[in-house]
C-alpha positions in Angstrom: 35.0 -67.6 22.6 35.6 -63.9 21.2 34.9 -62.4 24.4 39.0 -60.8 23.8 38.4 -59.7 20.1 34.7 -59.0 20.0 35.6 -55.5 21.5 37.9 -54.4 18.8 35.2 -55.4 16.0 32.5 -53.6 17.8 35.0 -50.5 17.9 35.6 -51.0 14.3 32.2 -51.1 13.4 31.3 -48.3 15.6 33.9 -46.5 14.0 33.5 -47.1 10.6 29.7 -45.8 11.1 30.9 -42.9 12.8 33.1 -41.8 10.0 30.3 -41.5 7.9 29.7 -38.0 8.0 29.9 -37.4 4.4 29.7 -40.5 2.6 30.8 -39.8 -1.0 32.2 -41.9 -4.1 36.1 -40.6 -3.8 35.4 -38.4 -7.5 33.0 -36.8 -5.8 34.7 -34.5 -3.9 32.4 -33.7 -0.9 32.5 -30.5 0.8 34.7 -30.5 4.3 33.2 -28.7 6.9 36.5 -28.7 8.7 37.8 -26.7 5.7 39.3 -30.1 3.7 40.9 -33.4 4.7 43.7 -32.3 6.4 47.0 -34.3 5.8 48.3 -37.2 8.8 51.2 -35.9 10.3 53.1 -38.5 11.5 54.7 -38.8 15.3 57.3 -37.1 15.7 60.4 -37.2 18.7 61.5 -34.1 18.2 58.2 -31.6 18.7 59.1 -28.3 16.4 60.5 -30.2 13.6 60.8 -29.4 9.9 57.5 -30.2 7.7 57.8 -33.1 6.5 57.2 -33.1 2.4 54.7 -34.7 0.8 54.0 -37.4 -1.7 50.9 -38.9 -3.5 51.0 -42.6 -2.2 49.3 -45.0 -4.7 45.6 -46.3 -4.6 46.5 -49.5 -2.7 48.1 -47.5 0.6 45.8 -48.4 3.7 46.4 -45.0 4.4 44.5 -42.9 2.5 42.5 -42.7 -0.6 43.9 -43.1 -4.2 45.7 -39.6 -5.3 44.6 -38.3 -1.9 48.0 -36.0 -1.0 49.0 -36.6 2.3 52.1 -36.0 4.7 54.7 -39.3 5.0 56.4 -39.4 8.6 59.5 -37.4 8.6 63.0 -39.0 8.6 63.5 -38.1 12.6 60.3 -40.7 12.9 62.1 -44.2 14.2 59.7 -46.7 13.9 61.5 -49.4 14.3 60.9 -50.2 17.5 57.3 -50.8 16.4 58.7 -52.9 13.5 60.7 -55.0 15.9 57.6 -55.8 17.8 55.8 -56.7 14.2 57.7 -59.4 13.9 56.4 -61.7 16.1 53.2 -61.6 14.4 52.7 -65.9 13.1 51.1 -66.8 9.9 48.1 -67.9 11.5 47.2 -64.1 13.1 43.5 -62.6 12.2 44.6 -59.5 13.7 46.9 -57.3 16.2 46.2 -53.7 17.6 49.3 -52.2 19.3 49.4 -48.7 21.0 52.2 -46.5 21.2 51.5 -45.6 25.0 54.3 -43.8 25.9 54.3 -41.4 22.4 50.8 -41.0 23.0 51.2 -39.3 26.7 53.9 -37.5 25.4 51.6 -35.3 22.7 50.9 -32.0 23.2 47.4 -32.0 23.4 47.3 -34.8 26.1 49.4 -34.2 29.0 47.3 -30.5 29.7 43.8 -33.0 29.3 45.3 -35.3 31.9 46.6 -31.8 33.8 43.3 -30.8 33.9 41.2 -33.6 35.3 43.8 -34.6 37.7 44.8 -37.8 36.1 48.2 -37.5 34.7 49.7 -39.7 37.8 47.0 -42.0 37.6 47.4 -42.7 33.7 51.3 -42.1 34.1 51.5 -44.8 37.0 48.8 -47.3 35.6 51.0 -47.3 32.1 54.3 -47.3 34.8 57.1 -48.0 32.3 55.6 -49.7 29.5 56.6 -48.5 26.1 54.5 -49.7 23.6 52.0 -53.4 23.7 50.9 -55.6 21.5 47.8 -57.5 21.1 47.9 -60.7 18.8 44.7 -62.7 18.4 45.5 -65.8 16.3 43.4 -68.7 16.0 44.0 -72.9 17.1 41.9 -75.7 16.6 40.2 -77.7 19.5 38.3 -81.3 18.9 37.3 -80.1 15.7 36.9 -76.5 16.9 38.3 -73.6 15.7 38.9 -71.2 18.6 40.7 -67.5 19.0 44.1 -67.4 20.8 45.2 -64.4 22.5 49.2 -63.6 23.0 50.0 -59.4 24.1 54.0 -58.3 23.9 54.8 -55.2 26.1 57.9 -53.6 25.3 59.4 -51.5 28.3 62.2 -49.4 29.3 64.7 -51.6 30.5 65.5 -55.2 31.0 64.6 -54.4 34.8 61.4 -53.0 34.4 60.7 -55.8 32.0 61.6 -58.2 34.8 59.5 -56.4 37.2 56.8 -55.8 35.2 56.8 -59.7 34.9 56.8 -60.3 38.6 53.9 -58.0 39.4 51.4 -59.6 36.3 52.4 -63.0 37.7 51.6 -61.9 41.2 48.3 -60.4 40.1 47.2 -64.2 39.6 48.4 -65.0 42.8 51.1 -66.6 41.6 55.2 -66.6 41.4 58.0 -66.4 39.0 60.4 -68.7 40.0 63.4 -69.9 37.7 62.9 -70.6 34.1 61.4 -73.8 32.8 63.3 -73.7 29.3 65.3 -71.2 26.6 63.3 -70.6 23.2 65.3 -67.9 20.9 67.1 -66.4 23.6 64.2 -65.5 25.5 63.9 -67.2 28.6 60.3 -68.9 29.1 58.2 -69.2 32.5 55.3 -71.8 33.2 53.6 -70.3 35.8 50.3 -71.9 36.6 48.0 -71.7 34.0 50.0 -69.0 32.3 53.4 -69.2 29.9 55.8 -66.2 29.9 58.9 -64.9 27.7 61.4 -62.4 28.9 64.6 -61.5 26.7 65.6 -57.4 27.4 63.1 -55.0 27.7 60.3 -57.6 26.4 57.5 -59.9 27.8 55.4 -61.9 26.5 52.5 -63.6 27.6 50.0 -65.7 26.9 47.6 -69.0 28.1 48.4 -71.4 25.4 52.5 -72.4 25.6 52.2 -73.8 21.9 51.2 -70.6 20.4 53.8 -68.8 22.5 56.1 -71.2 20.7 54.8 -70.1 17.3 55.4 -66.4 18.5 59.0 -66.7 19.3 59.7 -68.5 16.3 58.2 -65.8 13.6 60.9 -64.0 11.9 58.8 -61.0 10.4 55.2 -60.1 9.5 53.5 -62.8 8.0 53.0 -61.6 4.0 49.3 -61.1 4.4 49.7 -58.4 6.5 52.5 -56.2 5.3 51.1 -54.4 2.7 48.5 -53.1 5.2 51.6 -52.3 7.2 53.0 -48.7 5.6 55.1 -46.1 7.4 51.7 -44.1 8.1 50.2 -46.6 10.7 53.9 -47.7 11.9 54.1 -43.9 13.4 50.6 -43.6 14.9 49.8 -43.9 18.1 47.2 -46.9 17.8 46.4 -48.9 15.0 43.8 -52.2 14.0 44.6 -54.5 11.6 42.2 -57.3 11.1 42.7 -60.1 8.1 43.0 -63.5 8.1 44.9 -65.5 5.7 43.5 -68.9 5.9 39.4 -68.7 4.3 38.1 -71.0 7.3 39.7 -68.7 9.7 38.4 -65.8 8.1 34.5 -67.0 7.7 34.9 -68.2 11.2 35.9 -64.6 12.5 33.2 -62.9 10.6 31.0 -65.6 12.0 31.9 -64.5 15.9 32.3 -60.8 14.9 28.2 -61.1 13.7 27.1 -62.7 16.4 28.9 -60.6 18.8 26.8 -57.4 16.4 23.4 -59.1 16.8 23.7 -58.2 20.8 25.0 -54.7 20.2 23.1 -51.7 20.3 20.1 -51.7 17.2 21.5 -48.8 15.5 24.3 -51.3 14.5 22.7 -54.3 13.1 22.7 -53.3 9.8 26.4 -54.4 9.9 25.4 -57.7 11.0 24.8 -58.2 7.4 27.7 -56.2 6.0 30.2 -58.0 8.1 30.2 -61.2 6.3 31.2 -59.5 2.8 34.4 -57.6 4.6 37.8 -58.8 3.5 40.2 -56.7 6.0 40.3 -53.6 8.0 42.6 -51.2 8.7 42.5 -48.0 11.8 45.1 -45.8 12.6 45.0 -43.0 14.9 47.5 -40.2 16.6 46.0 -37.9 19.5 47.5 -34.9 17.3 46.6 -31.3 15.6 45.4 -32.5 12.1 44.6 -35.6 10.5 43.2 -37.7 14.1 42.4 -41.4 12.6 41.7 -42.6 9.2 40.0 -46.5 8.6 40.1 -48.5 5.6 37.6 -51.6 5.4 38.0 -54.0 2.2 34.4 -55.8 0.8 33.9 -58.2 -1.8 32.7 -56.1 -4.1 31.6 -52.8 -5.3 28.3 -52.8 -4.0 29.0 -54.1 -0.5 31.4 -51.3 -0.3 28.2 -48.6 -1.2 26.4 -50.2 0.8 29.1 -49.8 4.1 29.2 -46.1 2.8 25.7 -45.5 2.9 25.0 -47.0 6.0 28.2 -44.4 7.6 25.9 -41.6 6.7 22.9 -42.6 9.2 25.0 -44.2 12.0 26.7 -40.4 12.7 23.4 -38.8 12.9 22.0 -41.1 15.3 25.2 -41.1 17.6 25.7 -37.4 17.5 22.1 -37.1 19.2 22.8 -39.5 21.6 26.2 -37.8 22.6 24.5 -34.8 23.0 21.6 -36.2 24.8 24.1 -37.7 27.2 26.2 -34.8 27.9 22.5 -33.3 29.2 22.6 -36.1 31.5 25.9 -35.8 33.2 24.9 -32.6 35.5 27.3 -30.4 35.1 27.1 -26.8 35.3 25.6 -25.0 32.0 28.3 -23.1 30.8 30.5 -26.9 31.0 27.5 -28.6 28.9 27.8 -25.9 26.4 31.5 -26.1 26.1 31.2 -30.1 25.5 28.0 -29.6 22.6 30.6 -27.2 21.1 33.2 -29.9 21.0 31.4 -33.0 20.5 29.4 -30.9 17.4 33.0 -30.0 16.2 34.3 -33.5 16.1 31.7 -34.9 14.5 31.9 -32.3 11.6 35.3 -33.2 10.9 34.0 -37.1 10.0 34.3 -38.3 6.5 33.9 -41.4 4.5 34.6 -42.3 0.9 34.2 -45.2 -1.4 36.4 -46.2 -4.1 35.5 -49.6 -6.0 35.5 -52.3 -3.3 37.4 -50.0 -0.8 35.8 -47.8 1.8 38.0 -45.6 3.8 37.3 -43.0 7.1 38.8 -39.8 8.0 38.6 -37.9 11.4 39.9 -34.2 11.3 41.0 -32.6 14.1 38.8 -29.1 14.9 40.8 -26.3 13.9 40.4 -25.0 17.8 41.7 -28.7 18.7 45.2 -27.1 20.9 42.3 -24.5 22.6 40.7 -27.8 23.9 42.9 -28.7 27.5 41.9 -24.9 28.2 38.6 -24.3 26.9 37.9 -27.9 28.3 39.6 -27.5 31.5 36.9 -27.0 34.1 34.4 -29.1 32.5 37.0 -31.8 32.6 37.6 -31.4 36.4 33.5 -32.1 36.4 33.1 -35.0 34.8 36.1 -36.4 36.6 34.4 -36.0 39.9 31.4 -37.5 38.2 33.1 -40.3 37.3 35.3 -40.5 40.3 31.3 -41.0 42.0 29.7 -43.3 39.1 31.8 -45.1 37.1 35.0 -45.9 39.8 32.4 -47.5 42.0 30.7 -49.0 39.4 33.8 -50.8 37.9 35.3 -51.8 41.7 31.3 -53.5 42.6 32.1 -55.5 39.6 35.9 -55.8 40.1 34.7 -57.4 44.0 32.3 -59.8 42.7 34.5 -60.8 39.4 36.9 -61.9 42.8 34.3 -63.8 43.9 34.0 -65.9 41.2 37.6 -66.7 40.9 37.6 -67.8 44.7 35.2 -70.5 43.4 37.1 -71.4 40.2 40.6 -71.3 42.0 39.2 -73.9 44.6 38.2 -76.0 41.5 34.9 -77.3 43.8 32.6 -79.0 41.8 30.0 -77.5 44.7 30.5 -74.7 43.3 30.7 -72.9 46.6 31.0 -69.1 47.3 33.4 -67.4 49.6 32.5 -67.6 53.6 30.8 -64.7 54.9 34.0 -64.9 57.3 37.0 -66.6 57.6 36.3 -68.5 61.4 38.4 -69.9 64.0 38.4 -73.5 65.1 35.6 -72.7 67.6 33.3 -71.3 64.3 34.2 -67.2 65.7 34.1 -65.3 63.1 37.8 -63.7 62.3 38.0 -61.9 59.2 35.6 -60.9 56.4 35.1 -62.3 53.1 36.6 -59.6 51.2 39.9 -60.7 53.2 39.3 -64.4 51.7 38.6 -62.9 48.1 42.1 -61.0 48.3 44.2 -63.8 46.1 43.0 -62.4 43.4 42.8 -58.6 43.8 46.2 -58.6 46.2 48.0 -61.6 46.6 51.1 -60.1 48.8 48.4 -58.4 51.1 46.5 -61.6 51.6 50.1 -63.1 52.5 50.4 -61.0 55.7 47.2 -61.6 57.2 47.0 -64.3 60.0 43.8 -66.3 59.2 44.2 -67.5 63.0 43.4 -64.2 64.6 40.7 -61.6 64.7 40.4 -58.6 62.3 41.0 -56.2 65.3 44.3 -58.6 66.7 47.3 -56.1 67.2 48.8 -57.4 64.2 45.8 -57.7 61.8 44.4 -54.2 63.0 47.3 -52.6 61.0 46.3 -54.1 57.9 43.3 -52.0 58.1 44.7 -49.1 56.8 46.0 -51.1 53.8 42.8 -51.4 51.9 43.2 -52.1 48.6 41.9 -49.8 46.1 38.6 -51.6 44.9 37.4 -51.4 48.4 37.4 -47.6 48.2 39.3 -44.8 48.8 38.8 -44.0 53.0 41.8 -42.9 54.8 40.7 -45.0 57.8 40.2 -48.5 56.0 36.4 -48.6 55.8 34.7 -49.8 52.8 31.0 -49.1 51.7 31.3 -52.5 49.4 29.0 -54.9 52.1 27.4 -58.2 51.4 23.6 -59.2 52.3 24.2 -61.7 55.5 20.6 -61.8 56.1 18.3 -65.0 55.8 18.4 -65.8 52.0 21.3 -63.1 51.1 24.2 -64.6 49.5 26.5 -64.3 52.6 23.9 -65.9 54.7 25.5 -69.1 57.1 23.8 -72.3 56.2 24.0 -74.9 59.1 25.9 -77.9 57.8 25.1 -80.8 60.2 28.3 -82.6 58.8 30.9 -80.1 60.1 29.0 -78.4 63.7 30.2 -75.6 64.3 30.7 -74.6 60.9 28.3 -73.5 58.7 28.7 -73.7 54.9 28.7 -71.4 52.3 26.4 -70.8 49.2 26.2 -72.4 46.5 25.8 -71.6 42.6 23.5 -74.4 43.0 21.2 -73.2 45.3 20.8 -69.6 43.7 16.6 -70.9 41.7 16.7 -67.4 41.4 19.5 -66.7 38.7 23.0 -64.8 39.3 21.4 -61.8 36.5 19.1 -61.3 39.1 20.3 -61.7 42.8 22.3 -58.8 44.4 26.0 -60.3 45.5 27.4 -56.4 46.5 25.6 -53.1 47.6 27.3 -49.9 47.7 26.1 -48.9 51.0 25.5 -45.3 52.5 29.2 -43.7 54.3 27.2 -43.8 57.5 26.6 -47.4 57.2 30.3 -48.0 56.1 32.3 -50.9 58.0 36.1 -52.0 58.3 37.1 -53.4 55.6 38.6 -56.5 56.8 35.9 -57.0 60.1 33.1 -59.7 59.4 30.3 -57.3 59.1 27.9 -57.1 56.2 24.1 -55.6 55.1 21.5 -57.2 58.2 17.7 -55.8 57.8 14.8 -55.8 58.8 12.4 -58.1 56.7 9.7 -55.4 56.5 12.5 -52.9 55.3 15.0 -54.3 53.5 15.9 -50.6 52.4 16.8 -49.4 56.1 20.4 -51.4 55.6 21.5 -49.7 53.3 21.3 -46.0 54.2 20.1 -43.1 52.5 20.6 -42.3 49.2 20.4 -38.5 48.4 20.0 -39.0 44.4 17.6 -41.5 45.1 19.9 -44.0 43.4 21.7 -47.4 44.7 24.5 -49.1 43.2 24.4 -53.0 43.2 26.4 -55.7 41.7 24.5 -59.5 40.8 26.2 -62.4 41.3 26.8 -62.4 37.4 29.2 -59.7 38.2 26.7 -56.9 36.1 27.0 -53.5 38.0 23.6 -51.7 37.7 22.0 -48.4 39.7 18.7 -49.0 41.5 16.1 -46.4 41.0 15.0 -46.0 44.3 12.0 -43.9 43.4 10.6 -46.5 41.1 11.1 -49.6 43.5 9.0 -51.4 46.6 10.4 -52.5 49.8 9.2 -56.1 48.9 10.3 -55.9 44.9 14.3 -55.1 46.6 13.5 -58.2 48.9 12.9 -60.0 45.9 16.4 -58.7 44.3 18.6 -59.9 47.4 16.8 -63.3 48.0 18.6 -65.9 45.9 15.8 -68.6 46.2 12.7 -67.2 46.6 11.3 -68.1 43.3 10.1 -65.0 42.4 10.0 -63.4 39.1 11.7 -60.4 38.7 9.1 -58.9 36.2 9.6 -54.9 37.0 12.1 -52.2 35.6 14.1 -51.2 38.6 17.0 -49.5 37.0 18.0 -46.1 37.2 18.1 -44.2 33.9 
């Protein structure tokens, strides 16, 4: 039900323990190994500008801490843009986070980061001409139910963009805008499919529930519970949090969800679990500049709860700067890179803070006074972990991305057979024509599925030219052949089932027939290049029983990625595995329990 905001409170909590370096009553006045809490300078349009003066804010500023002298954005800051976009925020909200994309890219420290791993047109192009977005979680109630309602605003450069930024979301679904269905506020509103959009200017909005979109376009400002958290500060950062709801059922029900969602988490945060409930509000803010980097403020009932969240900041760093450095040993780069990253990640975690004042406990993260060094210092060791994550983590999140697709071919169909995608798309005669990562296309690429003809062979003069079109999640090969294969094989998900009611055509799997468990039986293999196939030709994983391993290909590291049926990515350990105990991971009703540890470290 939280599956949108539960992120954002796991962030929060993660980030409220990590800015528990020092954890101090605010009289106390800890010692700052960064050399003291250096002041938030505030974005800025015109880089070079004048300082901008300073003032003591009162105790109550989400900001900072009482007396705590900081910088107030300077006059040249316009943020009210961000404002503008504020004001769609309903009565019933339990919390936004909104991201200034475009002032973010445009820092100084980040445009030489993204230089320097090669991903400046990537991020640049991904972003395209989106401004600024907004993410509104507000809360309806279903049959008794209370349940959390999403709505995100983007805000982009033109009224064109907007329009085409529109079209391509809508598209992404499969779907098309057509003409309007009706006029609300001067925005004009779009029902398409399961999904309700605004456009008016340079702004969309969208979101599954046309009620609540109603509710959005009717708010005339803030709601009241939320602007004092609100002050110029966060209004000029680059990303902020706000999380506080104004209705008491609303509020126990979101700590409710934001617990249970911490029980699942990682053990060094359960401790929160019982924290959580006592929180009133919280408050991040963070710019990607020299200086002050983010500050949080989190609101408890009470003195003690607040201690308490305080206390608990000064383990949580400890453990997670171990970790970090325990994983950069992992990564395998070159010495020199590791040492340069230790360095770093040791810096960053020095410049943590956290204070408690009364029921109020509030974060800082300073900035390393080597931060503008960092797009040099960090420049080659960048250019390493993007190749390693160009060869973990793309594949990894395109396995899942292919058999997320597969789902939605089931729920699109709306079969209450629950049946998975063909193994190939076949001809009246039952020939095999096309593969099933064509019939999955609807929703990865709509207007490439559009130009295929189902009638013909993958290798007809017209469909051979869509070869070279592979989409993205299929890989990255110049000549259109993808290492993401299926299991066709006897008892592989993409085996053909007789059906003795439509000869020649077999049928399909279905959820129902997998005894085994979708956690548990392999829907995708990365396969070896060497065993690499045209994407679009009906050609998947076959094997020898007594080597199951063999169709696959070699793996040099000794590692296989795989993606189950419940669309969790996971690297096979090789090394640790039998030929029989994979047979037992691609067979979807064998019966067998999976009662080994097969994954990779």
């Amino acid at each position: 039900m939280l599956r949108s905001l539960s992120p954002l409170l796991l962030a929060s909590a993660i980030a409220l323990g990590g800015c528990g370096g020092q954890a101090k009553k605010a009289d106390d006045k800890p010692a700052d190994p960064a050399g003291g809490v250096a002041t938030a300078p505030a974005a800025t349009n015109a880089p070079g500008g004048a300082a901008p003066a300073k003032t003591t804010p009162a105790a109550d500023s989400p900001g900072q801490a009482a007396g705590e002298e900081t910088t107030s954005p300077p006059a040249t800051v316009d943020t009210s843009a961000v404002s503008a976009l504020l004001k769609f925020i309903p009565e019933d909200t339990v919390g936004f986070w909104l991201v200034n994309s475009q002032q973010g890219l445009s820092r100084p420290l980040v445009k030489p980061m993204l230089q320097a791993t090669g991903l400046e047109h990537q991020v640049t192009e991904e972003i395209g001409q989106r401004v600024r977005f907004l993410n509104i979680f507000g809360y309806v109630e279903r049959e008794g139910k209370l349940g959390i309602v999403r709505c995100q605003i983007w805000e982009f450069t033109s009224a064109a963009e907007a329009r085409a930024g529109l079209i391509r979301f809508a598209e992404f679904f499969g779907m098309r805008i057509t003409n309007p269905s009706r006029q609300v506020q001067g925005f004009d509103v779009f029902q398409v499919g399961f999904l309700v959009f605004a456009l008016r200017d340079k702004v969309v909005i969208h979101s599954t529930w046309s009620e609540y979109l109603d509710r959005v376009l009717a708010q005339t400002g803030p709601p009241a519970h939320l602007k004092p958290l609100i002050d110029p500060a966060v209004l000029a950062s680059d990303a902020m949090l706000v999380l506080k709801a104004k209705d008491p059922q609303a509020h126990a029900f979101l700590l409710e969800q934001a617990t249970a969602e911490i029980k699942s988490a990682p053990p060094s945060l359960l401790p929160l679990s019982a924290l959580l409930p006592k929180a009133k509000m919280l408050v991040a803010a963070g710019s990607l500049t020299e200086g002050r980097l983010a500050h949080l403020q989190v609101e408890m009932e009470d003195d003690e709860a607040a201690e308490m969240l305080a206390n608990f900041g000064k383990v949580l760093p400890l453990q997670a700067r171990q970790m970090g450095l325990a994983a950069i040993d992992e990564l395998g780069v070159d010495p020199p890179s590791a040492v340069q990253l230790k360095k770093t990640l040791n810096a960053l975690f020095d410049g943590i803070q956290l204070t408690q004042e009364g029921t109020t406990a509030r974060g800082v993260v300073t900035a390393p006074a080597d931060v503008a060094q960092w797009p040099t210092a960090l420049a080659s060791t960048l250019a390493a972990l993007k190749k390693k994550n160009e060869e973990t983590i793309v594949p990894q999140h395109h396995i899942e991305q292919i058999v997320q697709a597969i789902h939605d071919y089931t729920e699109v169909r709306r079969d209450a057979r629950q049946i998975l995608p063909p193994a190939a798309i076949m001809d009246q005669s039952g020939k095999p024509l096309l593969s099933w990562r064509v019939a999955i296309l609807p929703s990865l690429n709509k207007e490439l599925y559009d130009q295929f003809k189902l009638d013909e062979p993958w290798d007809s003069p017209h469909n051979l030219q869509l070869v070279e079109k592979m989409p993205a999640v299929f890989g990255k090969s110049t000549d259109g052949r993808t290492r993401f294969l299926g299991f066709a094989n006897k008892g592989g998900v993409f085996e053909t089932i007789p059906d003795p009611e439509r000869p020649p055509f077999p049928r399909s799997v279905r959820f129902a027939d997998i005894t085994d468990g979708v956690s548990v039986t392999i829907a995708v293999v990365h396969v070896a290049p060497d065993k690499a196939v045209p994407w679009t030709k009906p050609e998947d994983v076959t094997y020898d029983i007594s080597d199951p391993l063999a169709g696959v290909g070699e793996q040099p590291d000794g590692k296989l990625l795989v993606c189950f049926l419940s669309a969790r990515s996971s690297w096979i350990d090789l090394n640790r595995i039998t030929k029989e105990q994979f047979k037992m991971l691609v067979e979807y009703e064998d019966d067998n329990e999976i009662d080994f540890d097969f994954r990779a470290k």
